[in-house]
VEXGUDREN-380054 format. One record per residue (C-alpha): residue number from 0; x, y, z. Coordinates in Angstrom, 1 decimal, decimal comma. Example, Ala and Ser with C-alpha at 12.3 -4.5 7.8 and 13.67 -1.06 7.14 Angstrom:
<nodes>
[0; [12,3; -4,5; 7,8]],
[1; [13,7; -1,1; 7,1]],
</nodes>
This chain:
<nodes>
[0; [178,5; -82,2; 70,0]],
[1; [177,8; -83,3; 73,9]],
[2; [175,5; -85,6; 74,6]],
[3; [173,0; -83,0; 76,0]],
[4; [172,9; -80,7; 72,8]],
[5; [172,7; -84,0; 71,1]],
[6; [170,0; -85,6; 72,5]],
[7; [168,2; -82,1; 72,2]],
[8; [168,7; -82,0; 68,6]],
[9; [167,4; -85,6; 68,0]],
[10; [164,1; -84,4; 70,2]],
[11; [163,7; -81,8; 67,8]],
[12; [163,6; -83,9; 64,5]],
[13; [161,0; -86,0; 66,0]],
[14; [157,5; -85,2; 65,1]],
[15; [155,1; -83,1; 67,3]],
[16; [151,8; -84,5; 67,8]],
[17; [149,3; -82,2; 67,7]],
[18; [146,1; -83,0; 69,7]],
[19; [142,4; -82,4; 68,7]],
[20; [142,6; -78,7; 70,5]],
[21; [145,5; -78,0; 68,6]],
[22; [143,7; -78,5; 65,4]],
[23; [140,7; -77,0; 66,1]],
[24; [142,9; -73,5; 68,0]],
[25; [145,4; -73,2; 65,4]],
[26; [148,4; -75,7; 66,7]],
[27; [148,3; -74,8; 70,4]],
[28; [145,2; -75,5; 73,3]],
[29; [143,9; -72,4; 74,9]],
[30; [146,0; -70,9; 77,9]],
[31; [148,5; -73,5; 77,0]],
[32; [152,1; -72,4; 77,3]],
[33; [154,1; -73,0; 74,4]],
[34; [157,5; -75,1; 75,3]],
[35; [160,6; -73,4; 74,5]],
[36; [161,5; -75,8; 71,3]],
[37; [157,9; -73,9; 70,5]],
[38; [159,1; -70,9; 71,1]],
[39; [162,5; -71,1; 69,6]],
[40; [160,8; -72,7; 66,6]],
[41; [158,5; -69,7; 66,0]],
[42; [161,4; -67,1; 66,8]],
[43; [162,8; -68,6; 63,7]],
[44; [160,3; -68,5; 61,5]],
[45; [159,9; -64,6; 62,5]],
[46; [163,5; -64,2; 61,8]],
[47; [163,3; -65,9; 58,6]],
[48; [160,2; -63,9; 57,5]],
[49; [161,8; -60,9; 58,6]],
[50; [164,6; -61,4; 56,1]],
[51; [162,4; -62,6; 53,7]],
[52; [160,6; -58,9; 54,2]],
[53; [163,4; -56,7; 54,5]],
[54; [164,8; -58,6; 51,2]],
[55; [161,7; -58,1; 49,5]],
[56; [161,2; -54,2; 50,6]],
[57; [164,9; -53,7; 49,3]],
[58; [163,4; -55,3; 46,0]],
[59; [160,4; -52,8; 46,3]],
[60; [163,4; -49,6; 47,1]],
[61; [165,8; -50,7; 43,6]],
[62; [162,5; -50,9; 41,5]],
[63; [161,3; -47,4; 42,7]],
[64; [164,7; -45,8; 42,3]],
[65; [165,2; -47,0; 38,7]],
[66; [161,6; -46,0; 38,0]],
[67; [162,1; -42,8; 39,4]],
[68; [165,2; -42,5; 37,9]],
[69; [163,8; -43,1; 34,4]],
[70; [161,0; -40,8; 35,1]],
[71; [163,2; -37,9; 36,2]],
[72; [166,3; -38,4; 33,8]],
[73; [166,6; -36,4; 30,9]],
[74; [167,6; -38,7; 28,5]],
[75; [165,8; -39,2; 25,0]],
[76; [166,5; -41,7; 22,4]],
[77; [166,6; -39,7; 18,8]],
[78; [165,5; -41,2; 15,4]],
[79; [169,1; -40,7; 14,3]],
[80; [167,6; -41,8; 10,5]],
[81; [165,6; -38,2; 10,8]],
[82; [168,9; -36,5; 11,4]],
[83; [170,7; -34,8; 8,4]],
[84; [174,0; -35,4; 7,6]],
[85; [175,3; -33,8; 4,0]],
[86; [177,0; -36,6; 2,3]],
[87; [180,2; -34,8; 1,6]],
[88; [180,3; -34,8; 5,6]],
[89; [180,4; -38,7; 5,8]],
[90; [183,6; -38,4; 3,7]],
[91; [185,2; -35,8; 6,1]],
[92; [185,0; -37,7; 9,1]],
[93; [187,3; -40,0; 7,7]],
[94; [189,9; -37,3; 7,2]],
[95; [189,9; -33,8; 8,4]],
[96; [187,1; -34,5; 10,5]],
[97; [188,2; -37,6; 11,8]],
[98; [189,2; -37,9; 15,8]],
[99; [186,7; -35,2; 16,9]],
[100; [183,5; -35,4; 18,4]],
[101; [180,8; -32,4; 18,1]],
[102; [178,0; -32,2; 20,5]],
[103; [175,4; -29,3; 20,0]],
[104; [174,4; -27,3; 23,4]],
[105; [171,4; -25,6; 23,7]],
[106; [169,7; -22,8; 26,2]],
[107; [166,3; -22,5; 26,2]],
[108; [164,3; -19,5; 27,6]],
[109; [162,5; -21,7; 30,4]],
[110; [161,9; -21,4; 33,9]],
[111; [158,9; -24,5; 33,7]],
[112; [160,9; -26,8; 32,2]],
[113; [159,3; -27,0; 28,8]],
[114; [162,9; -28,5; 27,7]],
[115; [161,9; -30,6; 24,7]],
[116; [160,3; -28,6; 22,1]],
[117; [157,6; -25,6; 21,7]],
[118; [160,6; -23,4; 23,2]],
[119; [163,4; -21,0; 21,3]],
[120; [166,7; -21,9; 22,1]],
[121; [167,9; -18,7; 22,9]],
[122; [171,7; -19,6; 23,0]],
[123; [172,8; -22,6; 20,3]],
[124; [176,3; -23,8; 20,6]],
[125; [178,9; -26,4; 19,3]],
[126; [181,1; -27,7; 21,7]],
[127; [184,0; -29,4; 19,3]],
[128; [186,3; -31,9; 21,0]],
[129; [189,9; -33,2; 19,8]],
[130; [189,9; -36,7; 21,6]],
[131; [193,3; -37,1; 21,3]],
[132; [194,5; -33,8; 22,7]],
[133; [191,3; -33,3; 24,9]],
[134; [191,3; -29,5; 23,7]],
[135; [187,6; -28,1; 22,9]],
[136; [186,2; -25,5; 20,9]],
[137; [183,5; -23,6; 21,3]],
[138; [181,4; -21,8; 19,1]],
[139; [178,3; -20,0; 19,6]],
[140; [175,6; -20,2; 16,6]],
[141; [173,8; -16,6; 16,4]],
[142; [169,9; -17,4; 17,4]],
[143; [168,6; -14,8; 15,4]],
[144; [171,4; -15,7; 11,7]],
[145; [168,8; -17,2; 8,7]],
[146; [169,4; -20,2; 7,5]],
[147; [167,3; -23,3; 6,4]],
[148; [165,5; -24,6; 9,5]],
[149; [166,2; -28,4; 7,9]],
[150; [162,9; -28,7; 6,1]],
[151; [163,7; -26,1; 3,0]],
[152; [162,4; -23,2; 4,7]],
[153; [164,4; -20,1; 6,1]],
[154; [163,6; -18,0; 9,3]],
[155; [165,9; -17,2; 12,5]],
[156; [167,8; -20,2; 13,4]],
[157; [166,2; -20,8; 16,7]],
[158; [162,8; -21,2; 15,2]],
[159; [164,1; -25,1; 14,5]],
[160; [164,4; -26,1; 18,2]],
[161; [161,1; -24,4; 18,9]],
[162; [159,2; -26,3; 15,9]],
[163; [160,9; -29,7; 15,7]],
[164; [163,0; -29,9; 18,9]],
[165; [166,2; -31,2; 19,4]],
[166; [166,2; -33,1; 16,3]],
[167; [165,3; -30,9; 14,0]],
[168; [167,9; -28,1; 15,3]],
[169; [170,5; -31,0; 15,2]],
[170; [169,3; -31,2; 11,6]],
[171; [169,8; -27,4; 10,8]],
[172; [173,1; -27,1; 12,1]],
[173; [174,6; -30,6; 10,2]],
[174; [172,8; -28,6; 7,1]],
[175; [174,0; -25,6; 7,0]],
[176; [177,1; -25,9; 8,7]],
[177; [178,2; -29,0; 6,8]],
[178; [178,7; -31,0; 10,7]],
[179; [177,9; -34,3; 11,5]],
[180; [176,0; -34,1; 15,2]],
[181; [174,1; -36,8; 16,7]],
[182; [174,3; -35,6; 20,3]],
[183; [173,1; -32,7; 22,4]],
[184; [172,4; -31,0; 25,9]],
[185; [169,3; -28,6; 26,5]],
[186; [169,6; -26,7; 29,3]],
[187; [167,2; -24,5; 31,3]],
[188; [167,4; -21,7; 33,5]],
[189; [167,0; -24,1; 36,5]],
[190; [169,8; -26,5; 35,4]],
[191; [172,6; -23,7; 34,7]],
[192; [171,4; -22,4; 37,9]],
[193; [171,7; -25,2; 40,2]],
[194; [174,7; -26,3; 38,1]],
[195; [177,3; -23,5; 38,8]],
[196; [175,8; -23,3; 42,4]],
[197; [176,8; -26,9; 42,5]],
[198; [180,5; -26,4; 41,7]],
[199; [180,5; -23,0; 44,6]],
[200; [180,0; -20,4; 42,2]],
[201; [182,0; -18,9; 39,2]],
[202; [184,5; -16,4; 38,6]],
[203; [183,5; -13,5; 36,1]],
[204; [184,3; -10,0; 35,4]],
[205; [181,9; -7,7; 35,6]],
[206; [181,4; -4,5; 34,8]],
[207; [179,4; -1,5; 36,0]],
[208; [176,8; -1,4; 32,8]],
[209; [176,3; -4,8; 33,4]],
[210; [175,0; -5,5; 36,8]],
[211; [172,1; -3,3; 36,7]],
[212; [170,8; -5,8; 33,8]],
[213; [172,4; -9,0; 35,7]],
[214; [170,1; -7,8; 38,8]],
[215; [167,0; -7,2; 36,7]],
[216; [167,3; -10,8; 34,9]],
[217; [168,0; -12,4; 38,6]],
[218; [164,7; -10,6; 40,0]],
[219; [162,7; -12,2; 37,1]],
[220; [164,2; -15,9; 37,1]],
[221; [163,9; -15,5; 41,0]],
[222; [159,6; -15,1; 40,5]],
[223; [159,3; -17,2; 38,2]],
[224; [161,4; -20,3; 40,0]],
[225; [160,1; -19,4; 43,1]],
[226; [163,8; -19,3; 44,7]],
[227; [165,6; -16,1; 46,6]],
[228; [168,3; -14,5; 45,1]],
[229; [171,3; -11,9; 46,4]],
[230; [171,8; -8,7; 44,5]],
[231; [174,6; -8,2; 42,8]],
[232; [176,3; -4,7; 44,6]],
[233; [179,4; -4,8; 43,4]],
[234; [181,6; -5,5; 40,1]],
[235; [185,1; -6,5; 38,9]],
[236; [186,2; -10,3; 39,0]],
[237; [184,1; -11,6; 41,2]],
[238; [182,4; -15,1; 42,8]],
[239; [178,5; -15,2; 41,3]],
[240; [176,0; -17,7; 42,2]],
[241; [174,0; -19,9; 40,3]],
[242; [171,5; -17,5; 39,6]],
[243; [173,6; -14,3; 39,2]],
[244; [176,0; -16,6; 36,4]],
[245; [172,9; -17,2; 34,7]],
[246; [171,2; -13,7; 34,9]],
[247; [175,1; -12,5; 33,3]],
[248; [174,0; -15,0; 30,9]],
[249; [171,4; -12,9; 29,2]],
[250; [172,6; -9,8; 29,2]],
[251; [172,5; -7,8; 25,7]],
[252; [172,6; -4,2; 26,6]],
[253; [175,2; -2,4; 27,4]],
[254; [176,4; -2,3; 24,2]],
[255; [177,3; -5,7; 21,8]],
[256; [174,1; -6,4; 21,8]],
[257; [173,8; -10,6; 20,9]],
[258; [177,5; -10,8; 19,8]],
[259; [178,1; -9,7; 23,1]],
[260; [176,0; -12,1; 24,7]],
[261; [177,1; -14,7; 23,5]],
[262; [180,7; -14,1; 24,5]],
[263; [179,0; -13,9; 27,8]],
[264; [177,5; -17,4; 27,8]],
[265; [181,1; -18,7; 26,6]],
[266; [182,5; -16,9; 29,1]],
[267; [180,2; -18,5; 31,8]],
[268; [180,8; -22,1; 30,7]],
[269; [184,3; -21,9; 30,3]],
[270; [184,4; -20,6; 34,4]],
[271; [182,1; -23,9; 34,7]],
[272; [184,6; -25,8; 33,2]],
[273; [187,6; -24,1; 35,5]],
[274; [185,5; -24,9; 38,6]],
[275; [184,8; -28,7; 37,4]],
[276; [188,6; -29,1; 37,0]],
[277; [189,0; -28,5; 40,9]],
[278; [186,3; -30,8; 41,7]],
[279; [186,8; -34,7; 43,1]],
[280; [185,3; -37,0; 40,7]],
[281; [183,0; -38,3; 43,6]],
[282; [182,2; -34,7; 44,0]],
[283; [181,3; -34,2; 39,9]],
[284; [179,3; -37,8; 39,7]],
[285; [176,8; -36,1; 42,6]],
[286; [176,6; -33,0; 40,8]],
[287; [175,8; -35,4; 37,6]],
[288; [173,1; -37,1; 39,5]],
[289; [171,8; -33,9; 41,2]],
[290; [171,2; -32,1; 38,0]],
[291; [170,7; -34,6; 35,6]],
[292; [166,5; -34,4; 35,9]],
[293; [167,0; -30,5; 35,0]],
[294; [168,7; -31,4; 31,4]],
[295; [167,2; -32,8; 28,4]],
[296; [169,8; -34,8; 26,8]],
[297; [171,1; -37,9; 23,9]],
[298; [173,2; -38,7; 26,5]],
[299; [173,1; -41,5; 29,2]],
[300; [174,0; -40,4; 32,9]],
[301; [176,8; -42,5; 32,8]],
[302; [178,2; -41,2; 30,2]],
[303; [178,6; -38,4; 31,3]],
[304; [179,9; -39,3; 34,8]],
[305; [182,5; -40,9; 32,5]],
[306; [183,6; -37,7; 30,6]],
[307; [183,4; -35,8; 34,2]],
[308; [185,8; -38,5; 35,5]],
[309; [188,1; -37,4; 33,3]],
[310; [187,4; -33,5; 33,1]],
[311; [191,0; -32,5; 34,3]],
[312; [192,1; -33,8; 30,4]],
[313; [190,1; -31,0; 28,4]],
[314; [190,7; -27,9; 28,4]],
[315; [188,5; -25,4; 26,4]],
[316; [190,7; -23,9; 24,3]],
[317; [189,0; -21,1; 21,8]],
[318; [185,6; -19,7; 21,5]],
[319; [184,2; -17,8; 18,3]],
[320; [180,3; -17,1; 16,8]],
[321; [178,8; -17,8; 13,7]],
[322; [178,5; -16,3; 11,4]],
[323; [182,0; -14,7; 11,8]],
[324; [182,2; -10,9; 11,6]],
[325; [183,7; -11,1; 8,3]],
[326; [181,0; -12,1; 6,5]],
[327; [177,8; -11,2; 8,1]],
[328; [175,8; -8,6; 8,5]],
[329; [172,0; -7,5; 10,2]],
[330; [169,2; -6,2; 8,9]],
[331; [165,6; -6,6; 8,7]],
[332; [164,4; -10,2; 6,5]],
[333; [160,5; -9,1; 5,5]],
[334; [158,0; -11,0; 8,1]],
[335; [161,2; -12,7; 9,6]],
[336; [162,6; -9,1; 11,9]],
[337; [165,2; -8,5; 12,4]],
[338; [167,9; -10,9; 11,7]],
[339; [171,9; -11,9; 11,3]],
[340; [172,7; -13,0; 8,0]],
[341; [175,4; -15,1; 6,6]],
[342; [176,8; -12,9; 4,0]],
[343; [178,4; -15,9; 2,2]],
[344; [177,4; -19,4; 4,0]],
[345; [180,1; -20,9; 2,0]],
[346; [182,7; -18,6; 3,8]],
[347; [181,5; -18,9; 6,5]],
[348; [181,7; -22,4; 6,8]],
[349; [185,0; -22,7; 5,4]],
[350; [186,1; -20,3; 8,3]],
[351; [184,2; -22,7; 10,6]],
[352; [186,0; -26,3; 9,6]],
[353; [189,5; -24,1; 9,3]],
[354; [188,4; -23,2; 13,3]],
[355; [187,5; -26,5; 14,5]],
[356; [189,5; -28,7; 12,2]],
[357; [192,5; -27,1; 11,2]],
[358; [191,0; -27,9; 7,7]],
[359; [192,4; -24,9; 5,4]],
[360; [191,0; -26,4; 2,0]],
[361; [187,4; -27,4; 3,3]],
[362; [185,1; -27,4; 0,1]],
[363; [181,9; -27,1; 1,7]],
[364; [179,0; -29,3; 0,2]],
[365; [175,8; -28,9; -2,6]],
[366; [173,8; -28,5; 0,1]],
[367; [175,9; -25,8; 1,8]],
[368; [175,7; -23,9; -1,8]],
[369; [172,4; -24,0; -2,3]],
[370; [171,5; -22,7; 0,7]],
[371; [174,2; -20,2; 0,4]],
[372; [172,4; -19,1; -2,6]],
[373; [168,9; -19,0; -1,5]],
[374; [170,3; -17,0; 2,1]],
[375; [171,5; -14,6; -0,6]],
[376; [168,5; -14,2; -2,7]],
[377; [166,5; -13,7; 0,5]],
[378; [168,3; -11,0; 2,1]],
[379; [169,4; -9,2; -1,1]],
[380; [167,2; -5,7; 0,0]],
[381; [168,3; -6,1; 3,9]],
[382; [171,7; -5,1; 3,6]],
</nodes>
C-alpha cells in the first residue's frame, strides 16, 4: 500500500463529525457539497442495497415459481389404504408378478379440464412394464365391459372414474382384474393434444372412412378449446398434428365400433412413444414441464423426467383389450345400455396375467370368482 492510498484509508476510519445542521438536515447542511469519501461512501451503500434487492427479488422469483408450480402441477397424493389390492395379488408380486410395474392410464372426455373426478374415462388402459427388459404392454380396458365399480355394485366400468375418481377406478381394475396399481396418468383432450404436437406430430395410417369422422371430432375439440385446427384432406401413412392424433383417437365408426377404437388410441400412443425415442432428453424434460399442468397424475414431475431420460430403453411391445374376444360378448344389461361383458372374468383374467406376465397357471382370486359369478348372474338374459 503507498503512502497516499494509505494515509487515505486511515482518514476514512476516523470518525466524521457531524455538525448541528447535519443533525437537524439529515447528515449534510443545505447546499453543502458532499466530499468525495461522502460520495464514495453512499455509492456503496447503494451498491450494497442494490444486491441486497436483487438478492431478495430473486428470493421473491423461486418462491413464485415453486408456488406456481404447485398450483399448476398435476400431481395428487392418493390414500393408497383406500386402494384395493386382492390378497392373493400381494403373494404374486413376489413371484410371477414380481419385476413389473403397472401404471393405469386414463382419457377423459374433457376439453375444461375437469381431470379429477365427475368425468367418464372414456379410454382406460394398463400400461405393464418389465423393468428388467424395459419391454411394455399395453392393454386397453373396454369403458363400456360390467364389472364391480370397487364398492359391490356393477355398471359400465367407466362409471368408477366418474364417481370416485382416480382412486376408485384404481380400485376397480386391482378388483376385477386381480392387479396391484398404485399409480396413474389422466389425460385430457388438451394434454394429448399439445403432447403429440410437442414431439412434431405422429405417424398414423389412415384410411378413407376414417377422416371424415377424424375432421368432425377436430371441428368440435377445435370450439370447444378455442384453438385452430387443419383439415385432414388426405389419407394413408401420414404426419397428424396434435389435434388430428387426438380427433383419430375417438373415432368408432367406420366399422369396429369401440374394439376398434381402442386399437386406435394404442395405436396413437405407441407413435408417441416412437417419436419420444428420437427426442434429446433436454428436449423430453421441456415437453415434461410444458405439459405437465394438462395431466392429472400419482406421479411427481421428476419422475417422470427420469423415465423420459431413459425412454430409448422401452419399447412397447404388444397391445390387446379386455375383455378378450374369446370370452366376451355385448348386449343390453337392464337400466345399464348397452354394455361389453366378460363372459367368464375368471378367463379372462387368466388370459390377462398369461399376457402380461408370462404366468400360464394364474389362479385368479375369491374376489375375482365372485364377481365372476355375480357378472354372470347379471347378464344371464343379455346374451
Amino acid at each position: 500500500m503507498t503512502k497516499n492510498n494509505k494515509d487515505a484509508y486511515e482518514e476514512d476510519k476516523k470518525p466524521v463529525k457531524k455538525s448541528s445542521a447535519s443533525k437537524s438536515s439529515g447528515g449534510k447542511a443545505p447546499g453543502k457539497k458532499l466530499s468525495k469519501k461522502e460520495q464514495a461512501k453512499k455509492t456503496r451503500r447503494r451498491i450494497i442495497l442494490f444486491i441486497v434487492e436483487i438478492f431478495i427479488l430473486l428470493i421473491m422469483v423461486m418462491i413464485l415459481y415453486i408456488t406456481l408450480s404447485g398450483e399448476k402441477a398435476g400431481k395428487v397424493d392418493l390414500d393408497y389404504e383406500d386402494i384395493i389390492i386382492n390378497d392373493t395379488v400381494k403373494k404374486a408380486e413376489e413371484t410371477t408378478m414380481k419385476g413389473y410395474r403397472n401404471i393405469a392410464l386414463f382419457g377423459v372426455d374433457s376439453t375444461t379440464g375437469a381431470l379429477s373426478k365427475n368425468t367418464r374415462s372414456d379410454c382406460i388402459m394398463i400400461a405393464s412394464i418389465n423393468q428388467d427388459t424395459g419391454d411394455c404392454k399395453l392393454v386397453s380396458v373396454y369403458r363400456d365391459t360390467y364389472l364391480n365399480l370397487s364398492n359391490d355394485t356393477y355398471n359400465k366400468c367407466n362409471a368408477a372414474y366418474a364417481k370416485g375418481g382416480a382412486e376408485m377406478a384404481i380400485s376397480m381394475l386391482n378388483m376385477n382384474l386381480d392387479m396391484n396399481i398404485t399409480d396413474f396418468v389422466t389425460v385430457g383432450f388438451a394434454g394429448l393434444s399439445d403432447t403429440i404436437d410437442a414431439l412434431g406430430g405422429v405417424y398414423i395410417d389412415v384410411d378413407d372412412n376414417e377422416m371424415t369422422h377424424l375432421n368432425s371430432y377436430q371441428l368440435t375439440m377445435a370450439d370447444n378449446l378455442k384453438r385452430d385446427y387443419t383439415p385432414l384432406r388426405e389419407t394413408g401413412y401420414i404426419l397428424l398434428d396434435g389435434l388430428q392424433a387426438t380427433g383419430y383417437c375417438r373415432v368408432r365408426y367406420g366399422g369396429g365400433d369401440d374394439f376398434r377404437r381402442t386399437e386406435r388410441q394404442r395405436e396413437v400412443l405407441s407413435a408417441v412413444a416412437d417419436q419420444a425415442r428420437k427426442a434429446t432428453p433436454t428436449a423430453l424434460t421441456q415437453i415434461a414441464n410444458n405439459v405437465f399442468s394438462e395431466v392429472y397424475t400419482s406421479l411427481d414431475l421428476t419422475e417422470i423426467v427420469e423415465v423420459l431420460t431413459h425412454v430409448t430403453d422401452y419399447n412397447i411391445s404388444e397391445t390387446a383389450g379386455f375383455p378378450t374376444e374369446e370370452y366376451r360378448t355385448t348386449g343390453t344389461v337392464g337400466s345399464k345400455g348397452s354394455c361389453v361383458i366378460p363372459v367368464d372374468l375368471e378367463e379372462n383374467v387368466k388370459w390377462l396375467h398369461q399376457f402380461l406376465f408370462d404366468d400360464y397357471e394364474y389362479e385368479p382370486s375369491s374376489t375375482v370368482k365372485e364377481c365372476s359369478q355375480k357378472i354372470a348372474a347379471d347378464t344371464s338374459g343379455a346374451r
